[in-house]
C-alpha angles and dihedrals in degrees: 000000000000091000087064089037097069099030083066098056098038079048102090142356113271090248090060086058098069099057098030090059097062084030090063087041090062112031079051086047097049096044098052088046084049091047100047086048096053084050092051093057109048111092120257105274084238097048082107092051090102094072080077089062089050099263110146117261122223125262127266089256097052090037085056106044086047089049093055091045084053098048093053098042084051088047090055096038073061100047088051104050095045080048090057100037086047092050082050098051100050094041084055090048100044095037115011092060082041 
């Protein structure tokens, strides 16, 4: 404890400390609010289960376009919330053990 103690405070000058602090609020804060709107978003992973009742299912060309919309939207559900855990991490590191 005492390593992480005194690299935060070696870790940057005391005037820093004043403007990082709201800085790493808000960059945690956007990028929850980015990544529950991605979330929010993305269809309900059940949302083709009606192909089993004889609904038609869509064709390859829809079903690929979708896919691709999906596989980005999930890529960048991933990017946010390693973003957010990673902000955290560092306020916790830089203030918390202050």
């Amino acid at each position: 404890m005492n390593l992480l103690l005194t690299l935060g405070d070696s870790l940057f000058p005391y005037a820093v400390y004043n403007w990082l602090r709201p800085l790493l609020m808000m960059l945690m804060l956007l990028s929850g609010i980015a990544t529950i709107v991605i979330i929010l978003m993305q269809k309900p992973q059940n949302e083709n289960i009606g192909v089993l009742g004889g609904q038609e299912s869509d064709s390859y060309s829809k079903k690929n376009k979708a896919r691709s919309k999906e596989s980005i939207l999930k890529k960048l559900t991933i990017t946010g919330a390693v973003l957010m855990a990673f902000f955290a991490i560092f306020f916790f590191i830089t203030f918390i053990q202050r």
